[in-house]
N, C-alpha and C positions, 0 to 999 in steps of 0.2 A: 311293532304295533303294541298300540297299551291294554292291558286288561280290558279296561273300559272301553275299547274299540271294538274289540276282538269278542266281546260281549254284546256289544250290538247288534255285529255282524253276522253272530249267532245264530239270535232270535231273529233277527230278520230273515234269514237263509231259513230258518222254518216255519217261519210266516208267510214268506215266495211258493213254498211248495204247497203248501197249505191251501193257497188260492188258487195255483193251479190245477189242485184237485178237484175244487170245486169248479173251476172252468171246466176241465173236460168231462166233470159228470150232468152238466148241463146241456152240453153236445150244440150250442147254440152259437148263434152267428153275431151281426150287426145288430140287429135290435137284444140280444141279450148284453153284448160290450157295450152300448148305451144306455139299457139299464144299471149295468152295477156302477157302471161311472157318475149315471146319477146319484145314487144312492152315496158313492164317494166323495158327491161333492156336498151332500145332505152333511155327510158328516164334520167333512171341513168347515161347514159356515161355522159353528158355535167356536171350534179352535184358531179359527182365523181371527173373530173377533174378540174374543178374545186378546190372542197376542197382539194383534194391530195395536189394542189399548194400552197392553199394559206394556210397550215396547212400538212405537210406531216408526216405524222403518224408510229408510232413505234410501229410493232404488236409486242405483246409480244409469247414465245413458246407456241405451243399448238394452234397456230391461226385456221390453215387450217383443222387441226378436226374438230374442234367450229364449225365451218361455213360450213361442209361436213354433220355434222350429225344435222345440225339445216336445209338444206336444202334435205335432205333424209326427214327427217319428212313433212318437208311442201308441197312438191313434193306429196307424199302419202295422207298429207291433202287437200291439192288441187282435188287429181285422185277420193277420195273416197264423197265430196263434190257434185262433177259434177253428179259423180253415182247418190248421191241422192237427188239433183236436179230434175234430169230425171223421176222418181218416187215420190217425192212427194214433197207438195206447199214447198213455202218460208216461211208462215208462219207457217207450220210445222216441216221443218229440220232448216230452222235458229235457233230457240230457242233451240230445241236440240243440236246440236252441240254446242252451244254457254256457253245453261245453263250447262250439264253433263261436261265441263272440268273442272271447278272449284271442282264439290265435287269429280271427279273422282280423283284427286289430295290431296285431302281430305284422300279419300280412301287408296289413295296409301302410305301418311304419315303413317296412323295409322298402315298398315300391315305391310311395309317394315321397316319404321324407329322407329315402336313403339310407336308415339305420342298419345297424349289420350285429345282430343276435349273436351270443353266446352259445358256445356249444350246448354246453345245459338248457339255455331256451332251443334251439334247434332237438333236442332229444326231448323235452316236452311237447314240441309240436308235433312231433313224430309218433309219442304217444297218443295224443289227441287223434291222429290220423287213423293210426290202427286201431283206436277205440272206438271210433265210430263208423268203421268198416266192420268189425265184429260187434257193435252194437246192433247197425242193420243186418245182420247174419251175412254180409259177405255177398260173394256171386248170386247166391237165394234169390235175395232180393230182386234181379231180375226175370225171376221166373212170375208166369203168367197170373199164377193163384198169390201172387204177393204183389199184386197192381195200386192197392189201396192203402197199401204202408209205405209203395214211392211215392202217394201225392203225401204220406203224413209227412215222410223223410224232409222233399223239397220243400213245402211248407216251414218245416222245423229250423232247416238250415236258412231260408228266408228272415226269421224272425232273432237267427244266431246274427247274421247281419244287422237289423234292426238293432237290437242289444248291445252289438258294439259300437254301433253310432249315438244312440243317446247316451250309452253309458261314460263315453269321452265328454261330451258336449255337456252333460252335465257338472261333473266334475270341474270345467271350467268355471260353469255356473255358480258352484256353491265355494268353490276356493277360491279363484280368483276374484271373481264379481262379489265374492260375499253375499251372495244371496239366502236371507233367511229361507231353510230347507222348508220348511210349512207354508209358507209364501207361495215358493218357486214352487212347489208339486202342486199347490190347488191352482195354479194359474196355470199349469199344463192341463191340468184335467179340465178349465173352463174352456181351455182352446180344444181340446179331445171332446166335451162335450158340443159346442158351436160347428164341430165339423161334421159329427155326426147327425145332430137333429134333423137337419131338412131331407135325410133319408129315414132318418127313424120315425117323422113324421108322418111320411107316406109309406111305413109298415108299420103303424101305432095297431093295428091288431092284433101281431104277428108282439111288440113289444108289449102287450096285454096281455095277452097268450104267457107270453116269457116270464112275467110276473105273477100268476095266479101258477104257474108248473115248477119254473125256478127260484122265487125269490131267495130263497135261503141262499141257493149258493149266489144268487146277485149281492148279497150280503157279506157272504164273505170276502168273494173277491174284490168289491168297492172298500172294503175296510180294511182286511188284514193285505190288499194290495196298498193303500194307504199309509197305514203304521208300519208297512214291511219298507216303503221307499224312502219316506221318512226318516225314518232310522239309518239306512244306508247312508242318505244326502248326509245327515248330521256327522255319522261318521266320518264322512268324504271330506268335512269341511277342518276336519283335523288330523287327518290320518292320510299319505299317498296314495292315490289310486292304485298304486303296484302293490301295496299292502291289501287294500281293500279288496278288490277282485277277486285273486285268487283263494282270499278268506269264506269270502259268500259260497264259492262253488261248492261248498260240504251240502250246498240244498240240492245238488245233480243226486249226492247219493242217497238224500231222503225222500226226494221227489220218486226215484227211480223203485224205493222201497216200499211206499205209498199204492203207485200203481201194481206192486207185483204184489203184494198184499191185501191190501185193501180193496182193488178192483179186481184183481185175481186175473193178470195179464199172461199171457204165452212168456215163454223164454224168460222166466227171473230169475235164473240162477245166471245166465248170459249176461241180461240188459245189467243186472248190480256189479258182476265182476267188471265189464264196461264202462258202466259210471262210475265204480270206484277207483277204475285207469285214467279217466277223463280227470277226477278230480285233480289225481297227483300229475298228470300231465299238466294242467294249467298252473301249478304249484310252480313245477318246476321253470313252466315257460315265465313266470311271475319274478322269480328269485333271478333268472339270468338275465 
């Protein structure tokens, strides 16, 4: 990976966590994920037109699928997110979500395509495993008074799903297909916008409500989610996704550090030593 990648991937990895701060300090649902997507896409109009001008782009066939089912996913990663937010800390559904897309990807090579990992990626998933067994504290978690940190858990690992499927399907997008990165992400956000409205329109109170209580953090997460994916696509579009991936997860351990911190969560001396196993676990499932 080149400086200049590894420098993107960076700042973006702290712009991810960033947003999700403010996602879970909003505590909001559907009409708060259609607010800041609107606000997302306020900001893309001027950069779109922008480059349309000053570089106007030749999509090639197939565009408007790409960008319909890369913005179904995220739409759905967004909804399932918020869910478990609502349920449970940041520093517990960040690193799930974060860490379980990389090996669920993993997973998914080895049964649909046949692939057959390295021992080194096999001892990275394996850390990933026991990281997120002693993330969620283990057997605990099935006890009674811990009911609402297994919907944050499920939730969490839902949305680690999500993340592995647009995170491939993208990467198509912008390497293969050549799709200009700032193109391709405000045309997910206008299909992520088109799917949510005709629900957000019949909770336009409730999306009123969420605007005069949250907009700041609808602000951040419509922007620094923006300039955070942004940055990734660009990267993506000259860098291997094997490179990339396991780059960004340094945001499991700022996100993780965020909420133990800044939100003042239970168990952060656990949840960081966990997210900083998760990280090097997907390191290593990366390199094999």
């Amino acid at each position: 990976m080149t400086p200049l990648a590894l420098a993107i991937v960076f700042v973006a990895a702290c712009t991810h966590a960033t947003w999700n701060l403010a996602a879970k300090r909003s505590g909001g649902g559907l009409p708060f994920v259609c607010l800041s997507n609107l606000i997302g896409l306020g900001f893309y109009a001027p950069v779109v037109a922008v480059y349309w001008w000053w570089r106007p782009p030749v999509l090639p066939a197939g565009t408007l699928l790409v960008i319909l089912g890369s913005g179904i996913l995220k739409t759905t990663y967004s909804l399932l997110l918020q869910r478990a937010y609502r349920s449970g800390d940041l520093s517990l559904v960040y690193p799930l979500a974060r860490g379980t897309g990389p090996l669920l990807s993993t997973l998914a090579a080895v049964i649909v395509f046949g692939e057959r990992p390295t021992a080194l990626a096999l001892a990275g998933g394996a850390i990933i495993v026991a990281s997120v067994f002693y993330l969620t504290g283990g057997a605990s978690l099935w006890h009674q008074s811990r009911a609402h940190l297994r919907t944050g858990v499920l939730f969490g690992l839902a949305s680690g799903l999500c993340i592995a499927g647009y995170t491939v399907w993208d990467q198509r997008a912008v390497s293969h297909l050549k799709l200009p990165p700032v193109l391709y992400d405000c045309g997910t956000s206008i299909v992520m916008f088109v799917l949510l409205a005709p629900s957000a329109w019949q909770r336009r109170a409730e999306v009123a409500r969420e605007w005069r209580e949250h907009r700041s953090n609808a602000a951040i997460v419509g922007t620094f989610g923006a300039v955070g994916y942004v940055l990734i696509l660009t990267a993506m579009s000259f860098t291997p996704v094997s490179y990339i991936a396991p780059a960004r997860e340094i945001s499991i351990v700022v996100g993780a550090f965020l909420g133990a911190k800044l939100l003042g969560e239970a168990d952060a001396r656990r949840r960081l030593l966990a997210a900083g196993a998760m990280a090097a676990g997907i390191v290593a499932l990366a390199l094999g």
